[in-house]
N, C-alpha and C positions, 0 to 999 in steps of 0.2 A: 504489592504482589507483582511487583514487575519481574518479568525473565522466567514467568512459568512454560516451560516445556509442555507437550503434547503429554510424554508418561509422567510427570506430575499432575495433572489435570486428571488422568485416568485413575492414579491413587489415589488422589481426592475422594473421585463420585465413587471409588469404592467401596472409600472409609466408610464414606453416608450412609454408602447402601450395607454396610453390615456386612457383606457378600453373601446376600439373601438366597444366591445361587450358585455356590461352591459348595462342593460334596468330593463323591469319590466316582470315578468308571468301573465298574464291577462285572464281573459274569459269574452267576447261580451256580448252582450244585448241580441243575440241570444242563446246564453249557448255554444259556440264554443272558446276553451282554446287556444293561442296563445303567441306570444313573443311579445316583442316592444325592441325598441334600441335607447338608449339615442342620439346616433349621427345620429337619423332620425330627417330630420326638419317636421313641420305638413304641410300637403296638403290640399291647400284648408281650414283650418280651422280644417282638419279631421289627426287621429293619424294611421300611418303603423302600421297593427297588421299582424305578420306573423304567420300563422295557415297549416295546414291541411285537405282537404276537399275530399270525396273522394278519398283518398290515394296520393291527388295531394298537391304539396306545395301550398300556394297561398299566395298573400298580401292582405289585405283588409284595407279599409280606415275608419274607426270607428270614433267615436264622442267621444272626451277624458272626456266626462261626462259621458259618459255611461259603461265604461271599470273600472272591478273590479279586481284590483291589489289583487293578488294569493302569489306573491313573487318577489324576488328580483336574475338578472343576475352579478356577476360580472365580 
């Protein structure tokens, strides 16, 4: 393994890691900005959006039609 680079080393640990924490950036139907994470299952039918509310973290369960993809986690 000679002549590994810095971003080969980064794909590596990310292979391993599955990318346990790649999702989408989202904002609600309400206008409230959030995460999601590919290794959430849906609830109910409904998608984990993790947000912000009053300075409190929160989950919310959102409707995956309703959620407008902002960008991308990897």
């Amino acid at each position: 393994m000679d002549g590994l680079t810095p971003d080969d080393i980064w794909f590596c640990e990310r292979m391993a890691d599955n990318h346990s924490n790649s999702g989408y950036l989202v904002t609600t139907k309400k206008g409230l900005t959030g995460v999601t994470y590919h290794k959430d299952d849906l609830v109910g039918g409904k998608q984990p959006v993790y947000t912000e509310i009053d300075g409190k973290q929160v989950r919310l369960l959102c409707d995956p039609e309703t959620l407008i993809i902002n960008g991308f986690i990897d």
